[in-house]
Legacy VTK file of the C-alpha trace (Angstrom):
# vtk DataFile Version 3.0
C-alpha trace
ASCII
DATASET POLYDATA
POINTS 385 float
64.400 -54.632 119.935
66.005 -51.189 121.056
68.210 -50.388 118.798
71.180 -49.751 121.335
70.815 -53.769 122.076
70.945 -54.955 118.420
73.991 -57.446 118.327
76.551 -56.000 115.734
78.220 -58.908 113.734
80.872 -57.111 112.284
82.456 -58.574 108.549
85.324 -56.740 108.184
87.367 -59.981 108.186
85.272 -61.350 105.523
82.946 -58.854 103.128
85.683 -56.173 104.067
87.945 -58.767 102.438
86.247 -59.103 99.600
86.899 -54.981 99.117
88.839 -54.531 95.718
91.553 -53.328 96.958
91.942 -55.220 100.405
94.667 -58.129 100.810
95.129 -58.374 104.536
97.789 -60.096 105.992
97.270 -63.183 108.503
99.222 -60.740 111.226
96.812 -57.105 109.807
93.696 -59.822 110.565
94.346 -60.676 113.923
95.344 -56.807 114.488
92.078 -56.001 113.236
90.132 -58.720 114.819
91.314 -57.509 118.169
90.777 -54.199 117.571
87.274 -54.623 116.955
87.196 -56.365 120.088
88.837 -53.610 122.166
86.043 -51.542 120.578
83.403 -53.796 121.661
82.377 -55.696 118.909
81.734 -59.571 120.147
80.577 -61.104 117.192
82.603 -61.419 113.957
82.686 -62.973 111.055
85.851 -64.526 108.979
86.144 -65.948 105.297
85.235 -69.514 104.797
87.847 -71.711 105.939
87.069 -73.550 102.557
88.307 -70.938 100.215
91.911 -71.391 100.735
94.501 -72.804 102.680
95.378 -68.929 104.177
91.620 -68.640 104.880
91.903 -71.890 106.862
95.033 -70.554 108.723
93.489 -67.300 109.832
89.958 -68.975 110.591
91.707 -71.516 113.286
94.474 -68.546 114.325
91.372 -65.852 115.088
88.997 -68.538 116.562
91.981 -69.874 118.626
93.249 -66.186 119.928
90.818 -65.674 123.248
88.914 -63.126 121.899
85.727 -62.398 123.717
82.628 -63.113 121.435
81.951 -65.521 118.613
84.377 -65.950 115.656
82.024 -67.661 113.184
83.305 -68.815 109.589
80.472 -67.720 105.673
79.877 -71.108 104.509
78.225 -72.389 100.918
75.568 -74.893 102.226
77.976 -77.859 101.453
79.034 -80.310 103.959
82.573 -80.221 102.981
82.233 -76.248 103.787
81.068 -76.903 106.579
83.074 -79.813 108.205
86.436 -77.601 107.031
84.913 -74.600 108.653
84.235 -76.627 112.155
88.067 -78.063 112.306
89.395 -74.591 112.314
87.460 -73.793 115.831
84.566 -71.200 115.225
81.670 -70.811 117.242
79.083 -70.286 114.959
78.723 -71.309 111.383
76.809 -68.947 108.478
75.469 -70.484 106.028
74.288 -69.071 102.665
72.461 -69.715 99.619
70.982 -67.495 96.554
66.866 -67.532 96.641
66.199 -64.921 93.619
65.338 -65.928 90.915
68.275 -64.341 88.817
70.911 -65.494 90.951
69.683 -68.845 91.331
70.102 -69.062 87.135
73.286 -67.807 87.425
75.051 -69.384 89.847
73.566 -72.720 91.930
71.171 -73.740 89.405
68.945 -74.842 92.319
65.474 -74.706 92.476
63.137 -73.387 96.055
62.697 -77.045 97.119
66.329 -78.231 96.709
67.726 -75.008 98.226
65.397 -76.061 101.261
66.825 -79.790 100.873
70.557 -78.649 100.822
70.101 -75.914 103.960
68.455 -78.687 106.028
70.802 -81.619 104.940
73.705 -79.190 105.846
72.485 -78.261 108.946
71.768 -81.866 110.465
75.332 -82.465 109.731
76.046 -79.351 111.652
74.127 -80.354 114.354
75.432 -84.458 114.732
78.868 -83.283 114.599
78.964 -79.996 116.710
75.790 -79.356 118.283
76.216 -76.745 120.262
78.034 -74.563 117.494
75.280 -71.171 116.501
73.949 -72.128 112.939
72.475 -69.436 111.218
70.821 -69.556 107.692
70.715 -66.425 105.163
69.175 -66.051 101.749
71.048 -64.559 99.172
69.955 -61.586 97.256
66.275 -61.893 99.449
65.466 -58.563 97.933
64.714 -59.680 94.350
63.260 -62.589 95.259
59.434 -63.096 95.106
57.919 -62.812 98.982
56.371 -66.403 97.922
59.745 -68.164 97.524
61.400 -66.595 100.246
58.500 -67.673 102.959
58.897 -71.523 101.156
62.472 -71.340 102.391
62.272 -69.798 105.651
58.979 -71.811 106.963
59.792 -74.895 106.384
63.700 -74.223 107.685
61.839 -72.944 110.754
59.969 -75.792 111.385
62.867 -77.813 111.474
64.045 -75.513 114.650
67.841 -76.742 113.484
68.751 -72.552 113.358
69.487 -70.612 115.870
68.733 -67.097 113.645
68.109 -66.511 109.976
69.619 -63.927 107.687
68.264 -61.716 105.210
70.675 -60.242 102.854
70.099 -57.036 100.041
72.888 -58.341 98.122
72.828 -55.846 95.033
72.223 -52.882 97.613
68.974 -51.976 95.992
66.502 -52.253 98.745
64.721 -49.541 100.136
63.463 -48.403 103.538
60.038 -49.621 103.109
61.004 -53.056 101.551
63.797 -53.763 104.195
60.639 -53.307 106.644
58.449 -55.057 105.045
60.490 -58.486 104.319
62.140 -58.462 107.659
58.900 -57.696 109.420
56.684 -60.640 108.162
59.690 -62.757 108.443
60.135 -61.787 112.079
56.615 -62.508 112.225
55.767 -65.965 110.653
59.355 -67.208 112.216
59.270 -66.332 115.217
63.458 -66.842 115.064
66.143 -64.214 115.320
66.680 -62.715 112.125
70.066 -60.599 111.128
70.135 -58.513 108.055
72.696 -57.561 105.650
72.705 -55.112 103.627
75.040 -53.199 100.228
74.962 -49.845 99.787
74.626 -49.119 96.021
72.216 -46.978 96.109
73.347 -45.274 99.612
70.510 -47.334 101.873
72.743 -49.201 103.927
72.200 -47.482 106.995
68.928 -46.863 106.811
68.118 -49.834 105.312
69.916 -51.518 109.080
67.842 -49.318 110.589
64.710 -50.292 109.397
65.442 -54.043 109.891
66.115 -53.551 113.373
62.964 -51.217 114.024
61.011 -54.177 112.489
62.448 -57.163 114.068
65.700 -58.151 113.239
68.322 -58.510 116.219
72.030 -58.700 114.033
73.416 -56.333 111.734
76.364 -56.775 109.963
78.420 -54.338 109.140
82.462 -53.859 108.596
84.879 -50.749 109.317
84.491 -48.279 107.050
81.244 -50.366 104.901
84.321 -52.181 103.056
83.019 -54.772 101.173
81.727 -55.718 97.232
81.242 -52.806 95.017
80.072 -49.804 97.651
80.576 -52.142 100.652
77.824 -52.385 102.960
76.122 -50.984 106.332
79.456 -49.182 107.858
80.451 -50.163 111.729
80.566 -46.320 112.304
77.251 -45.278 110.831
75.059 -47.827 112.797
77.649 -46.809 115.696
76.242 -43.392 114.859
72.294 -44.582 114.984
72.422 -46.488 117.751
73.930 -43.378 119.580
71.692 -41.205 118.570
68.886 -43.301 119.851
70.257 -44.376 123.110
73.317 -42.303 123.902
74.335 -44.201 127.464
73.616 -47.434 126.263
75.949 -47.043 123.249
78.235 -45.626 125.739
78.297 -48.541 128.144
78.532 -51.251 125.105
81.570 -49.814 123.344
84.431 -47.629 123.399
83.636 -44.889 121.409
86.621 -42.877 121.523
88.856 -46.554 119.935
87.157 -45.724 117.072
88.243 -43.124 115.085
91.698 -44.794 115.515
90.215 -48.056 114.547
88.339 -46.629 111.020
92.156 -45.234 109.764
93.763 -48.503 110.925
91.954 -50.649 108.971
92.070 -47.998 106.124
95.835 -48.183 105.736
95.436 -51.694 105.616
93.128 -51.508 102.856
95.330 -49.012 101.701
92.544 -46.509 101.003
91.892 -43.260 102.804
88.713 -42.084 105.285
86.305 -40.540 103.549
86.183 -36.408 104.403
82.616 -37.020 105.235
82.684 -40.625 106.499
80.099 -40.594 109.454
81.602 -39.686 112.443
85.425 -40.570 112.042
85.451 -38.379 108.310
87.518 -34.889 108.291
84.631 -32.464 108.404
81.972 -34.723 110.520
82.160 -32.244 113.301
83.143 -29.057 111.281
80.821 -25.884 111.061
81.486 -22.430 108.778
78.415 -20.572 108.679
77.854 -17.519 110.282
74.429 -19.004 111.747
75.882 -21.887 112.567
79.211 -20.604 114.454
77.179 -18.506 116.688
74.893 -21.355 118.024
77.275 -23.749 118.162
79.471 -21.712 120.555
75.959 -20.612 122.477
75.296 -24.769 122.882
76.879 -27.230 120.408
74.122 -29.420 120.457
72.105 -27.302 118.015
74.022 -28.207 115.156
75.507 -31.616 116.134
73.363 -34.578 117.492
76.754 -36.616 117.929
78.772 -35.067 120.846
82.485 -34.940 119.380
84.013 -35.675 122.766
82.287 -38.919 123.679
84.070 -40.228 120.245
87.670 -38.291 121.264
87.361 -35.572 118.631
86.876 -32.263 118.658
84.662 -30.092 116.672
86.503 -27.316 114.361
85.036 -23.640 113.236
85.817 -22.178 110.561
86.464 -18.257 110.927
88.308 -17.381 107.905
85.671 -17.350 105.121
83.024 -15.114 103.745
80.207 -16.525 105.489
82.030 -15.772 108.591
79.931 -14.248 111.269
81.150 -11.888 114.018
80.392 -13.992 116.696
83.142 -16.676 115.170
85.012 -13.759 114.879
84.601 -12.664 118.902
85.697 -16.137 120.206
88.854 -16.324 118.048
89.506 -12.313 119.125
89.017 -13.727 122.953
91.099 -16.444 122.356
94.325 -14.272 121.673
93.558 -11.902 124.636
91.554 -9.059 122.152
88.563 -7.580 123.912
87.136 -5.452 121.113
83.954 -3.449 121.117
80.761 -5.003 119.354
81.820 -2.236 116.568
85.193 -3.068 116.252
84.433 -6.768 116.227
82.044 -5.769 113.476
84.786 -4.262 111.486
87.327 -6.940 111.717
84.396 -9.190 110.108
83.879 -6.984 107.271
87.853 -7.332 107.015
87.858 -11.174 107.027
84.673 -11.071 104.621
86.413 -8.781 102.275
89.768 -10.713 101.864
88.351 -14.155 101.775
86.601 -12.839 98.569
89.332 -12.717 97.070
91.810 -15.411 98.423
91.649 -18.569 100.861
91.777 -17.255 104.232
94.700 -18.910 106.976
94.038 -18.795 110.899
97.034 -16.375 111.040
95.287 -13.989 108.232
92.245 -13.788 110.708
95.006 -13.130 113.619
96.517 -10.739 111.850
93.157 -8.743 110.983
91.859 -8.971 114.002
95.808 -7.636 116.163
95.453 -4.687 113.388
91.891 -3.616 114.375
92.607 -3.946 118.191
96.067 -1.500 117.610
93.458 1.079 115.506
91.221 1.000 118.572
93.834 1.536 121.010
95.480 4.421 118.623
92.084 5.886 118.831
91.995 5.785 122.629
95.576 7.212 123.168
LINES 1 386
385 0 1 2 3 4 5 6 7 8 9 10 11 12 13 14 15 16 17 18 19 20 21 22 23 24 25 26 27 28 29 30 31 32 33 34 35 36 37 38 39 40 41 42 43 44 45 46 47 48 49 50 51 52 53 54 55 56 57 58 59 60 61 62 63 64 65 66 67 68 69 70 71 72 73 74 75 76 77 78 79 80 81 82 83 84 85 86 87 88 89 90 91 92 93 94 95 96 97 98 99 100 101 102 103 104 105 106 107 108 109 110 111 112 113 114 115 116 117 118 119 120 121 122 123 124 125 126 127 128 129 130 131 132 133 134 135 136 137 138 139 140 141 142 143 144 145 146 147 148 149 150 151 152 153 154 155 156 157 158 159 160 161 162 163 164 165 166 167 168 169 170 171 172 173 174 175 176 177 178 179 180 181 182 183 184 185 186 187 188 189 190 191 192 193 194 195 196 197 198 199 200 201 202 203 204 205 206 207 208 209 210 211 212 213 214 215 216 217 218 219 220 221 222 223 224 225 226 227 228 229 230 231 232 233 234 235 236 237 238 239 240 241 242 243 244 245 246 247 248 249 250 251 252 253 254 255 256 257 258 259 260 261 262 263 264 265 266 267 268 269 270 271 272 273 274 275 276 277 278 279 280 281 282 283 284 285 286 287 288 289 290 291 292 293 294 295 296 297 298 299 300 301 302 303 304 305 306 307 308 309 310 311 312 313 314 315 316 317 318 319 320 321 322 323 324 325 326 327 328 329 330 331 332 333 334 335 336 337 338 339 340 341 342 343 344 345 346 347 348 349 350 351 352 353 354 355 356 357 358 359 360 361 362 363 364 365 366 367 368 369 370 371 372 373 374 375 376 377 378 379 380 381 382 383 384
């Protein structure tokens, strides 16, 4: 699948809920749930209406609000999960169930064959009571989990052709690259079925790791604003924003509204009550900044040698740093043209060496540069009297 067509299911309203330090209100989950939806997001994903009587509330008041898309409701593979999820109004329910070996023994007990049993016996009730509701299946922790087992849950599932996709999920975060290809390749393969991967960034895969499923099959990634979520979070909406962009920049563009998201990403931060990131992909502080001399000069000569992301398509703008010791004089030119100074190559030269020399010895302000370069341009005109 090109990766500018990969569905986004976006779990802000459930893993980014799960964040430490996240207690949305019912009203801040609507606000965000819309959001997303301005942005173009038409899949997302809420708490199971079975945890609480709140969770219940905000499933039924999110399903119920006319949002374009699917609202669908994380369900244990239980009945009574499900049945409570389906009252509330969703579209699509996603079930889930450990498969490693390790969190099998610590939490459902369960052995291959019975977590087969309980997915199927789950999903004909799914299917008698609401048949046309999207039923997808995912495997807990599938990345610790011998290929062996997870091909004697997904097969037989498969065969049963009760699912409309299958997910994978690198629940610790520990996945690589090359495994993330390899498990969601071969299951794209023998399955012949959808297949949406999620995926924890603990040891800083996440994106790549999306990546990778999607180059090899899989057609759903989930992410959530920001990568809020357990631990480290997981695959940020921004960052696969970011890679699909890169790959297909008008697609992207025609999909979502790039420049609602920066505004979305701190909005959903002070709900969290956390900050951005300085280098957060794309909507961070410095994610279109640039202070080398090298770097100032061919950045000014076309911007697109430094940055693959074009600032403007997102509703930033790109800053330069001038007042530093890696300053260059061609930084130094454009600020001097920007206050009306035309200064010979020399003198632009010496009002460099100026900047150079004082930000040696203190932090540098725009009006320090100003003021360096007005004193150079009154020598040169002294000189010319």
């Amino acid at each position: 699948m090109p990766l500018a067509d990969v569905v986004i299911v976006d779990t802000t309203l459930r893993e980014g809920e799960q964040f430490i330090h996240a207690d949305f209100s019912s009203e801040a989950k609507l606000e965000i749930a819309r959001a997303l939806c301005d942005f173009g997001v038409r899949y997302l994903e809420v708490t199971s209406p079975a945890a609480s009587r709140r969770s219940r509330e905000d499933a039924e008041a999110i399903a119920t609000a006319g949002l374009p898309g699917t609202v669908a409701a994380h369900v244990r593979c239980h009945p009574d999960d499900a049945a409570i999820a389906l009252d509330t109004g969703v579209g699509a329910l996603h079930m889930v169930m450990a498969t490693s070996p390790i969190l099998r023994a610590a939490s459902h007990g369960k052995a291959i064959s019975e977590v087969v049993r309980m997915a199927a016996d789950v999903a004909e009730f799914v299917r008698k009571r609401a048949p046309d509701v999207t039923l997808r299946f995912s495997s807990e922790d599938a990345f610790r989990c011998p290929l062996s087992d997870l091909m004697n849950v997904y097969l037989p599932l498969s065969e049963l052709k009760l699912f409309d996709r299958f997910g994978i999920a690198d629940t610790t975060g520990a996945a690589t690259p090359d495994r993330v290809a390899e498990v969601v390749g071969l299951l794209h393969r023998l399955t012949a079925t959808p297949i949406e991967f999620h995926g924890h960034n603990d040891i800083g895969c996440a994106v790549a790791n999306a990546h990778a499923a999607v180059t090899n099959g899989a057609t759903h990634i989930n992410t959530s604003v920001l990568g809020l979520g357990e631990r480290n979070g997981i695959t940020p909406l921004e960052g696969m924003i970011a890679v699909m962009y890169a790959a297909d920049r008008a697609g992207t563009m025609a999909r979502f509204r790039l420049d609602a998201l920066p505004a979305l990403c701190r909005r959903v931060a002070e709900l969290a009550e956390v900050g951005v990131p300085f280098n957060q992909v794309l909507v961070g502080e410095t994610a279109f900044s640039h202070k080398a001399g090298i770097h100032t000069k061919a950045v000014y000569n076309d911007p697109r040698a430094y940055e693959a992301l074009d600032p403007a398509d997102f509703g930033l703008t790109r800053e330069i740093a001038i007042g530093h010791r890696l300053t260059g004089w061609n930084a130094v030119r454009v600020r001097a043209d920007a206050l009306g100074l035309r200064l010979a190559l020399n003198d632009l030269k010496e009002a460099t060496t100026r900047v150079k020399q004082a930000a040696d010895t203190r932090r540098l302000t725009l009006d320090d540069v100003d003021r360096i370069l007005t004193e150079v341009a009154a020598e040169t005109a002294r000189r010319s009297a």
